[in-house]
Steps between C-alpha positions, in 0.01 A plus 500: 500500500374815700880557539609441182276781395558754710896400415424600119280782590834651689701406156232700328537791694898525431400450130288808516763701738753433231300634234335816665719589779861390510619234222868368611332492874163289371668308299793356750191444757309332227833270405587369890077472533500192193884399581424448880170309349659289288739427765276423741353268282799295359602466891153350583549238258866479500462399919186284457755253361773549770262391839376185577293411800515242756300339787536285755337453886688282804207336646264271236329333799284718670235533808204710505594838652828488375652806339736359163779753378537525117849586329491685231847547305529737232812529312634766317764387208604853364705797682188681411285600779124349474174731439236437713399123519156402649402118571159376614493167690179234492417211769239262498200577778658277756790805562415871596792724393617691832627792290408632134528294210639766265843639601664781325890575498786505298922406507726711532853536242688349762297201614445216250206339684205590748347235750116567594301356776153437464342307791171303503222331753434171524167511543315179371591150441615322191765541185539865442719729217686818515567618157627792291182669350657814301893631501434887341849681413460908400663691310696783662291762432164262599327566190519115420502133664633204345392186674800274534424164374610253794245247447733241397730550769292505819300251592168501799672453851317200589398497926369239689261667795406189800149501622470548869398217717193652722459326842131482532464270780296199456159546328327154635252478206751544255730200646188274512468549145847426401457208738209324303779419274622271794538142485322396813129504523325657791173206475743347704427649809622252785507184349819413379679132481847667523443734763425382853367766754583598860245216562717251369260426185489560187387898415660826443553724830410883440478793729374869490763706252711699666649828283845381334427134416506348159174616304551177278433328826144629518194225482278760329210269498544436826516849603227608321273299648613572867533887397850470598835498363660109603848398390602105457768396725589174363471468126720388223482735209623467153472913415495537066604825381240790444556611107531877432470665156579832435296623246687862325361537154548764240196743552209482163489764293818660544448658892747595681631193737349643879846466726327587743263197501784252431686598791204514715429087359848398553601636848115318552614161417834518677280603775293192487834275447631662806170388721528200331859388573475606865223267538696217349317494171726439133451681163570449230483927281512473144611811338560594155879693398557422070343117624325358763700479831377292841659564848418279786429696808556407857667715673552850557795566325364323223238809515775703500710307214123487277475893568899564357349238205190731448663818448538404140172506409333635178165413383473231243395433186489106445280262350532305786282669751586266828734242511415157441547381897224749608261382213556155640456618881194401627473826768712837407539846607573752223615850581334721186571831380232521254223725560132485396580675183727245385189310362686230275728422796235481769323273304810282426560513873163379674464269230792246689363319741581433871631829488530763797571848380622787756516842330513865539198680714449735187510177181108521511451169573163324620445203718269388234814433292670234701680480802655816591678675754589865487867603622509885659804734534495384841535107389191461691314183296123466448289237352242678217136381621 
């Protein structure tokens, strides 16, 4: 409006030039002053109907670093030559624009559409958007903008960002946690009517562990009272599946959903599924996309396949809190993104029992809660004491 002001203060001063200095000369400046305003107008408006907008991207699948190109295709239906025309793009927190979001230009009378190129970061996990936040057209004199309505037409580019899969190496007291879920009992220590010894009777055979066999092989009670690790040689086992939730929903009170904290929990469980299937050990990950979805894990490109599942993610809202297999589990392991200040949910959560829960360093979680373990940037676990 600033503009617009100083544009009629200008038509003002031919008014008063025509009537005190020179009339035929204040007047014809006066005369192309409202003409090339009313012009300038009725072409604002006039073009505002002849341009539409589209968008479009090649890759929907993406991994986290990646850098995704946006296409943006203005057309121009009119011989006319555009005014200036100003768009503003908006992502979701999991992409970092590379370049600015607002681009200025216009089309020239001889072109009848202009491509754009916006590019974007991958830069956490889960389903992301690109949409079209404002499309500003201005008159030719840029005194006004007329926001072209393209609403209707243009819908959110919809991206799917992977989670990494962190090699963490094998955390021992992590796998012998996932291993209490184990069929075989460690009581039995050498007795055992279907395994016959080195001796020739009946008993397990063990030695000292050596670095690279099984962990699910361990006798922990055995090892813990010789102060030593000692792996079963001979032993039939019937392995069950460990059972995963992972537990993504909507924040309380209307906070912003942390993507940083979700990505930090979910590379952290296909961490621990990626210790876990090197050692042998099943799981079975329940995950939540529009309904409750399992995978059974055991091997690494099942990691891999789970990770191309997870990039679909969005927090949930369902009255169904955990699936009806984990309720019935007798021993789970729940992934949380909850925090401390999601009080209703917290209490919702460590009031299920037989319930691990691994969560961010920062949720603000006690060990006086339950049993917790803490999950760093790093993927480094600890137990809450």
């Amino acid at each position: 409006m600033k503009n617009f002001f100083g544009y009629l203060f200008c038509i003002g001063i031919a008014v008063l030039m025509a009537v005190m200095i020179d009339g035929k000369g204040g007047i014809l400046i006066s005369c192309i002053l409202i003409i090339a305003l009313a012009l300038s107008i009725f072409l604002k408006y006039y073009l505002s109907r002849k341009i539409s907008v589209s968008m479009d991207c090649k890759h929907k699948l993406l991994s986290k670093g990646d850098i995704v190109e946006v296409k943006i295709r203005v057309d121009k239906h009119t011989r006319f030559p555009s005014p200036l025309l100003e768009l503003e793009l908006e992502s979701s927190p999991q992409l970092i624009p590379v370049e600015e979001k607002a681009i200025r230009f216009a089309i020239a009378p001889n072109h009848d559409h202009k491509t754009i190129t916006v590019r974007f970061k991958a830069f956490y996990s889960g389903l992301s958007y690109i949409k079209l936040k404002r499309f500003d057209l201005f008159d030719f004199l840029g005194l006004f903008n007329h926001t072209v309505k393209t609403e209707n037409e243009i819908l959110p580019l919809e991206l799917k960002i992977m989670p990494n899969v962190p090699d963490t190496g094998t955390q021992i007291e992590v796998i012998r946690v996932a291993s209490d879920n184990t069929s075989f009992d460690d009581s039995d220590e050498e007795t055992s009517d279907t395994a016959i010894g080195s001796t020739g009777t009946p008993g397990y055979e063990h030695r000292v562990y050596n670095p690279g066999d099984p962990l699910k092989k361990i006798n922990w009670k055995m090892s813990s009272k010789r102060g030593i690790y000692m792996v079963r040689l001979d032993e039939k086992l019937s392995v069950t599946s460990q059972v995963f939730v992972l537990d993504m929903p909507v924040p309380e009170n209307d906070e912003v959903f942390n993507c940083r904290k979700a990505d930090n929990i979910i590379e952290g469980a296909l961490a621990m599924l990626s210790m876990l299937v090197q050692q042998g050990l099943e799981t079975d990950f329940h995950y939540y996309l529009g309904k409750w979805c399992v995978m059974s894990v055991k091997t690494l490109g099942d990691v891999y396949l789970l990770a191309e599942e997870l990039a679909g993610l969005v927090p949930y809202d369902c009255l169904d809190r955990f699936p009806d297999e984990v309720l019935r589990s007798s021993t789970n392991i729940c992934f949380t993104t909850i925090s401390i200040s999601d009080a209703k949910l917290t209490a919702e959560l460590f009031s299920y029992r037989n319930i691990t829960v691994i969560t961010d360093l920062n949720s603000g979680f006690n060990a006086q809660m339950g049993d917790i373990w803490t999950c760093s940037e790093d993927f480094e676990f600890k137990h809450l004491n």
